[in-house]
Kinemage of the C-alpha trace (Angstrom):
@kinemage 1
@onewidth
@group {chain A} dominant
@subgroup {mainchain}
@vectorlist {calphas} color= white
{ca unk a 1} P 135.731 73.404 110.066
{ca unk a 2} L 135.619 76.515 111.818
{ca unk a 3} L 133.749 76.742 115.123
{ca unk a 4} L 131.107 79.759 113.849
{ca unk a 5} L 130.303 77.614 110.374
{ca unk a 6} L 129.759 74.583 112.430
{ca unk a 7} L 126.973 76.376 114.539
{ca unk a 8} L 125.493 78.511 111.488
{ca unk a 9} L 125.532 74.508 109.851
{ca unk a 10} L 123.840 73.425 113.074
{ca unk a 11} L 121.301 76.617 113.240
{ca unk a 12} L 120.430 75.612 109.628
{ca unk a 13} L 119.548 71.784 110.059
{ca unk a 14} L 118.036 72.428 113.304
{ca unk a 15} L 115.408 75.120 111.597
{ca unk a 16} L 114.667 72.967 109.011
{ca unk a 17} L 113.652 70.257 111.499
{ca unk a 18} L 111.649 72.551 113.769
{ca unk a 19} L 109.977 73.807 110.793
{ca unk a 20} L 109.184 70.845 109.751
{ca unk a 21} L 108.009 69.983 113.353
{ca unk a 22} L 106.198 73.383 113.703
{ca unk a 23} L 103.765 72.545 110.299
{ca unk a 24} L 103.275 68.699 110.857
{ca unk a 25} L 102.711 67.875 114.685
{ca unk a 26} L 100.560 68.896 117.698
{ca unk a 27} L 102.063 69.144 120.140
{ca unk a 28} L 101.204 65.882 122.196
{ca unk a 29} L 102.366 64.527 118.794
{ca unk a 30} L 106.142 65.493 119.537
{ca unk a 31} L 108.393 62.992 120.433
{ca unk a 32} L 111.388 63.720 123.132
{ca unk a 33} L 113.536 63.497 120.658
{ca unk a 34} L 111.944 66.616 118.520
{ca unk a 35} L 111.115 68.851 121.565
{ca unk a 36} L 114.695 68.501 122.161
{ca unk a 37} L 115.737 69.656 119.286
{ca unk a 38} L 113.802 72.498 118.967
{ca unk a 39} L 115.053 73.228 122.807
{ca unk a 40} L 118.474 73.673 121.172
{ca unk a 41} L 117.869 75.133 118.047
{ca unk a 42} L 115.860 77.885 120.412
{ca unk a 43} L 118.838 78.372 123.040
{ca unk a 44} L 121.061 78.984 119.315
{ca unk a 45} L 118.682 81.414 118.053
{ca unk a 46} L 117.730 83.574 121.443
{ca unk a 47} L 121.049 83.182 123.286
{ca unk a 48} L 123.837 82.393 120.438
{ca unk a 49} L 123.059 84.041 117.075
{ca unk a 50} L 124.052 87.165 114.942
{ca unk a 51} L 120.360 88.025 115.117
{ca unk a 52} L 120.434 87.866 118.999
{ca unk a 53} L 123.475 90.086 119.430
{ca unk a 54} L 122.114 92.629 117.810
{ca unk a 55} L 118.775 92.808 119.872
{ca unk a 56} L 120.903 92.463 122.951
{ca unk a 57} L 122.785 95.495 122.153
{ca unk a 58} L 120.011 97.526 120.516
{ca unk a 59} L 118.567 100.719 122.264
{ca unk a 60} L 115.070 98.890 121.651
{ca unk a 61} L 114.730 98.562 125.705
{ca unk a 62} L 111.143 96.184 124.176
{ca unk a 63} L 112.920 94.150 121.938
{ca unk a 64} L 115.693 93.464 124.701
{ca unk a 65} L 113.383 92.298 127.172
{ca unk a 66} L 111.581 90.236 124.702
{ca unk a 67} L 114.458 88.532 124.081
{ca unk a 68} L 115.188 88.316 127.814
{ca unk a 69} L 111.509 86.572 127.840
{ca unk a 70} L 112.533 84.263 125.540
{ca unk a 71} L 115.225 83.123 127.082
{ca unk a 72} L 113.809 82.337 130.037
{ca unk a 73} L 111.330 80.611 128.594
{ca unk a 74} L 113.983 78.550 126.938
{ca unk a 75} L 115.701 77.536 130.395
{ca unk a 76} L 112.080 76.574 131.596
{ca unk a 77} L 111.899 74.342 128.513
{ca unk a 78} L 114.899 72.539 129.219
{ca unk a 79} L 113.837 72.225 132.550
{ca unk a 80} L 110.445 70.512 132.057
{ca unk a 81} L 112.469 68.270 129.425
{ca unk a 82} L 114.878 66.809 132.519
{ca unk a 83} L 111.814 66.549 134.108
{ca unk a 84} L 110.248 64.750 131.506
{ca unk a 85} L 107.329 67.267 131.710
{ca unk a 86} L 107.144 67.306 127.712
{ca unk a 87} L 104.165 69.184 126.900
{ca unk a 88} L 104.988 71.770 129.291
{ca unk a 89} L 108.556 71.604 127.415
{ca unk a 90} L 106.855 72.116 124.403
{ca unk a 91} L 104.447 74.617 125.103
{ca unk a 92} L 107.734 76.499 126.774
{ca unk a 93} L 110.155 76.593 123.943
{ca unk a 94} L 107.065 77.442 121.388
{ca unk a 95} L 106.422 81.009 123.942
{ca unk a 96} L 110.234 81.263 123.674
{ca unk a 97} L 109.846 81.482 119.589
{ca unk a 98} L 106.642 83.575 119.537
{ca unk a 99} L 108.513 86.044 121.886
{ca unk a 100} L 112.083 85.931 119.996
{ca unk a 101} L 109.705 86.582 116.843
{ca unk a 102} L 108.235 90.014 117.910
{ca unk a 103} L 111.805 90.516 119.214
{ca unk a 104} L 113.350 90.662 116.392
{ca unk a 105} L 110.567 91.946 114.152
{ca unk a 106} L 111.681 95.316 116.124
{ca unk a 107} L 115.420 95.489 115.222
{ca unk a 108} L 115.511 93.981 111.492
{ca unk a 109} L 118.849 92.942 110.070
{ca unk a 110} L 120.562 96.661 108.728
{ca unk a 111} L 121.138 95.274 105.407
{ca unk a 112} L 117.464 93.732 104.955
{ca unk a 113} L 116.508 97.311 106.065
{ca unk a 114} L 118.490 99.091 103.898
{ca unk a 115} L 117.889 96.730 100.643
{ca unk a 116} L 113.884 97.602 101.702
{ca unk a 117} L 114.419 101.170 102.127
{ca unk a 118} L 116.033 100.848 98.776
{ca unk a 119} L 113.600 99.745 96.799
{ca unk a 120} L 110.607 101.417 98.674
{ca unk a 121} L 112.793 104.727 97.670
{ca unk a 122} L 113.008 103.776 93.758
{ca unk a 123} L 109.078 102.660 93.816
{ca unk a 124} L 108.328 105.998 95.363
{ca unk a 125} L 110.444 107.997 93.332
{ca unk a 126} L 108.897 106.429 90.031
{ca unk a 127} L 105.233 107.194 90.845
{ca unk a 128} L 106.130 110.694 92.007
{ca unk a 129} L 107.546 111.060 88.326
{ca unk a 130} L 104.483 109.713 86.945
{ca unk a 131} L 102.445 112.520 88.551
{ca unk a 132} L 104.585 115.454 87.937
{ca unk a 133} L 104.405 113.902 83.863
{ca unk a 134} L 100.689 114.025 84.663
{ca unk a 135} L 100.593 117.369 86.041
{ca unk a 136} L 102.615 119.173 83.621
{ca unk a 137} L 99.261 118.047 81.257
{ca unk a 138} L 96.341 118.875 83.670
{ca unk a 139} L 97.392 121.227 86.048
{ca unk a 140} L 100.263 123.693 85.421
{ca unk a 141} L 103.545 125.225 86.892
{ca unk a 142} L 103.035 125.870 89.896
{ca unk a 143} L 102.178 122.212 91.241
{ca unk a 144} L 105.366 121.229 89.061
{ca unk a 145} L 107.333 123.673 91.460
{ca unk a 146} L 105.922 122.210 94.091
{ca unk a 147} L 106.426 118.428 92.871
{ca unk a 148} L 109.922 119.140 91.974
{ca unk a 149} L 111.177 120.619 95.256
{ca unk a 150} L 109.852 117.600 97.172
{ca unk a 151} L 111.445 115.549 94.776
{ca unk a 152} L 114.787 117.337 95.233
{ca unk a 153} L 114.485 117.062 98.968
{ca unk a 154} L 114.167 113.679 99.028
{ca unk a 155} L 116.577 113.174 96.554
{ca unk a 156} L 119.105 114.755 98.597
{ca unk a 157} L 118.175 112.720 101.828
{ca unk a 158} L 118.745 109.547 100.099
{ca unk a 159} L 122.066 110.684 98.342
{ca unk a 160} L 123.768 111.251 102.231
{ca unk a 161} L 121.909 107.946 103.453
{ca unk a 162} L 119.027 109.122 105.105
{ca unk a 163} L 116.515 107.070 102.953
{ca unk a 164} L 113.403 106.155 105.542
{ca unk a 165} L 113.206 110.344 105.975
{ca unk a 166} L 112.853 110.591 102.191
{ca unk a 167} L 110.581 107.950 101.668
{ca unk a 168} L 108.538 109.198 104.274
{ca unk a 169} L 108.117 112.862 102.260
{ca unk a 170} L 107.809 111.105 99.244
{ca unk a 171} L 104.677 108.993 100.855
{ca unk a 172} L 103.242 111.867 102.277
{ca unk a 173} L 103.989 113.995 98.695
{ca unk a 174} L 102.151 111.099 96.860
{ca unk a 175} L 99.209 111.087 99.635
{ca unk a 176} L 98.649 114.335 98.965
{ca unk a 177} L 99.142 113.995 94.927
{ca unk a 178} L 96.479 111.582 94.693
{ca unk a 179} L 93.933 113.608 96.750
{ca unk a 180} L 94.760 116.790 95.178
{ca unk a 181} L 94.010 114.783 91.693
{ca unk a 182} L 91.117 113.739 92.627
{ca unk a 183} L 89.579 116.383 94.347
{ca unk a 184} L 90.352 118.424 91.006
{ca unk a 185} L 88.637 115.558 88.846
{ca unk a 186} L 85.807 116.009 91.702
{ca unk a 187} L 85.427 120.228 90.965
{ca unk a 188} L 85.155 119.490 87.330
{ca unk a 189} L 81.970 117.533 88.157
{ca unk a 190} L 80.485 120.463 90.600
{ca unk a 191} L 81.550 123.357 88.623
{ca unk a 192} L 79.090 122.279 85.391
{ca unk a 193} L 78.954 125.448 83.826
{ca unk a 194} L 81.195 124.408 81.575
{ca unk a 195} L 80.665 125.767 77.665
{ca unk a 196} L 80.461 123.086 75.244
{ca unk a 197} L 79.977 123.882 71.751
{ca unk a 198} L 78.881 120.525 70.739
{ca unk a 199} L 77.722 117.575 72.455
{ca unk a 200} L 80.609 116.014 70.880
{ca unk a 201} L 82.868 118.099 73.002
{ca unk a 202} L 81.530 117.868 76.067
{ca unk a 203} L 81.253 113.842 75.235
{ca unk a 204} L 85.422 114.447 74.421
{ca unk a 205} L 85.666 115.536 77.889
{ca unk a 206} L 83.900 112.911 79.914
{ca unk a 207} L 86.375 110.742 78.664
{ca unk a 208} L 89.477 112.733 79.161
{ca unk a 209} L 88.317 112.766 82.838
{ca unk a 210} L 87.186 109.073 83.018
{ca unk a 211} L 90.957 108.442 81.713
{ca unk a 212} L 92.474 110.657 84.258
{ca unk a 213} L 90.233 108.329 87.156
{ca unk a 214} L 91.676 105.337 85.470
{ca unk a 215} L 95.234 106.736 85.628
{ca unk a 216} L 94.741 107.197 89.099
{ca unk a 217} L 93.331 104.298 90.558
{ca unk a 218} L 96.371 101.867 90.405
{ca unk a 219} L 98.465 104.626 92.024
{ca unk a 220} L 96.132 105.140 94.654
{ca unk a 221} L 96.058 101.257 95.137
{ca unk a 222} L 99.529 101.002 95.162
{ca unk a 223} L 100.093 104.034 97.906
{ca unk a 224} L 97.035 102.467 100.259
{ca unk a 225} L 97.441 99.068 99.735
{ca unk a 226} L 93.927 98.107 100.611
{ca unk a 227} L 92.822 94.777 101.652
{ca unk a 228} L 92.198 91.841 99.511
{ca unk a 229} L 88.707 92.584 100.066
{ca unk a 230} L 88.648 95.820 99.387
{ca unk a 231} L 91.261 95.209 96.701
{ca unk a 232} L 88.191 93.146 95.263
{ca unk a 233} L 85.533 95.451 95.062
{ca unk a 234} L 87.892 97.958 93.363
{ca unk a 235} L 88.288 95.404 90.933
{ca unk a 236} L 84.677 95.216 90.187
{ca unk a 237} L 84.437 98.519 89.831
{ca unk a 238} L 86.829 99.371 87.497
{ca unk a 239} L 86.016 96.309 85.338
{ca unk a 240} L 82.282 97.838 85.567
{ca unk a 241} L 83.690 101.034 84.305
{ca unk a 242} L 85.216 99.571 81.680
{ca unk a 243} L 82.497 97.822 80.381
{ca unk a 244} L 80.357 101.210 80.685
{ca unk a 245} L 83.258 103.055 78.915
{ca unk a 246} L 83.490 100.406 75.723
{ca unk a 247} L 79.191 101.203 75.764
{ca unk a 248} L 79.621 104.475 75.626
{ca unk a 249} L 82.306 104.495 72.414
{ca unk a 250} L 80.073 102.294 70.950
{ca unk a 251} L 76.928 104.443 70.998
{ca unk a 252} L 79.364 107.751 70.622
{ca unk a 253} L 80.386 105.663 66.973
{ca unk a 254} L 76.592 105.315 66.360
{ca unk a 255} L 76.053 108.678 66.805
{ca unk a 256} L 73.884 108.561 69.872
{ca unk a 257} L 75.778 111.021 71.731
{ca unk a 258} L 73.649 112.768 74.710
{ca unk a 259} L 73.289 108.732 75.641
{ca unk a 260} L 77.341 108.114 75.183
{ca unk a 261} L 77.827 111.213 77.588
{ca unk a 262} L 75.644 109.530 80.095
{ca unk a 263} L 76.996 106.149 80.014
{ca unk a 264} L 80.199 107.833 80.451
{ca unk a 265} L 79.554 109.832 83.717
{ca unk a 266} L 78.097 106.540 84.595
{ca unk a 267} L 81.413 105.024 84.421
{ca unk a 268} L 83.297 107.476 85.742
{ca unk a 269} L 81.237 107.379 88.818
{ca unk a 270} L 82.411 103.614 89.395
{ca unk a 271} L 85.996 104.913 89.562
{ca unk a 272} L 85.004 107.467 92.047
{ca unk a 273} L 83.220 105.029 94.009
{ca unk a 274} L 86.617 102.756 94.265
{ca unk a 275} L 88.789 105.906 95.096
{ca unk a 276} L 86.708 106.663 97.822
{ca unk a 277} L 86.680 102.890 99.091
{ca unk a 278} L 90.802 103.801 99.103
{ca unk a 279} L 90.078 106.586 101.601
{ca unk a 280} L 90.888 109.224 98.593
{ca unk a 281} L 88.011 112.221 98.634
């Protein structure tokens, strides 16, 4: 058994003990035996691993003296343990793994980052294509030029590598997608003078744009990513919305359509009310 799989082995058993440890026991609870086990699993992890080579030789001058923290905090561990000091042994090695933590949080593994960038690239790309499909039906050429050059930007970044610069114009593209939308959904509100030759046309519009609001919310969702609170309240919204829209097909089907149009901007101002909990005006 090679000398590297024999400490990635050891790395392995140790973490599953600490973890174990971590979740289960306070920290007058610990015996001798487990602080000093975590002590050497933390002098692998900080001093021995992959994972600490690479902060070492970073150029994140933070997440090398993190790491330097750590370490000492590691030594002072083992210290306290000859001394038979074992809270203070514990409490020592647990600052070493809160420091190592935020140490490594700031160089990530390049493959992890990579895989990430990956798939933040093709989630991107996807929902940009859903708007330019949308645009091409609401809004006209030239926001499709304008889509489609961004697109082709970022496309080209990503082909030569340089994926975190094109998902960064495609976020800011979609940012400004989804407040363009809506402020255009918005002017079709203010500008009323709109000329309807039946009610049942101007009822036929409401719910084109409450559909449009309903297209957008999940997008806007997904590029915010609001809390699970907020995340909440959207839901309530929309689901009030809904329940308002299925209302106001039912009385457009009974032929009570000035009260349909009604129940409809009624909805539609639920959605608006959840896109602007999302920050989109």
């Amino acid at each position: 058994m090679s000398a590297r799989f024999s400490c990635r082995s050891l790395q392995i058993r140790l973490g599953l003990v600490l973890l174990s440890g971590l979740l289960a026991n306070p920290l007058w609870a610990l015996s001798r035996d487990d602080i000093q086990r975590k002590v050497e699993y933390a002098h692998l992890l900080v001093n021995v691993s992959e994972q600490a080579r690479r902060i070492a030789d970073s150029d994140n001058a933070e997440a090398r003296k993190l790491r330097r923290q750590a370490e000492q905090q590691v030594q002072q561990a083992s210290s306290a343990l000859e001394k038979g000091d074992l809270e203070a042994a514990a409490r020592a090695v647990n600052e070493a793994f809160r420091l190592y933590t935020l140490a490594a949080q700031m160089v990530p593994d390049p493959k992890l980052l990579e895989q990430r960038q990956r798939e933040e690239y093709a989630h991107l790309l996807s929902q940009v294509f859903a708007f330019e499909a949308w645009t091409k039906d609401n809004k006209g050429s030239a926001s499709i030029a304008w889509i489609r050059e961004v697109v082709d930007k970022a496309q080209g970044l990503a082909i030569v590598g340089y994926r975190e610069e094109a998902n960064r114009i495609l976020n800011d593209a979609l940012n400004r997608m989804i407040d363009e939308v809506s402020r255009s959904l918005e002017a079709k509100t203010i500008t009323y003078d709109l000329d309807f030759d039946t009610p049942e046309d101007e009822y036929r519009y409401e719910l084109r744009r409450n559909k449009d609001y309903v297209r957008l919310i999940p997008i806007a969702i997904g590029q915010r990513q609001p809390s699970e609170n907020v995340r909440k309240l959207i839901e309530r919204l929309t689901r009030q919305a809904s329940e308002l829209r299925a209302q106001a097909e039912r009385l457009f089907e009974r032929g009570q359509v000035k009260q349909a149009i009604k129940t409809m901007e009624q909805s539609t101002e639920k959605l608006q009310r959840a896109l602007k909990m999302l920050g989109v005006h």
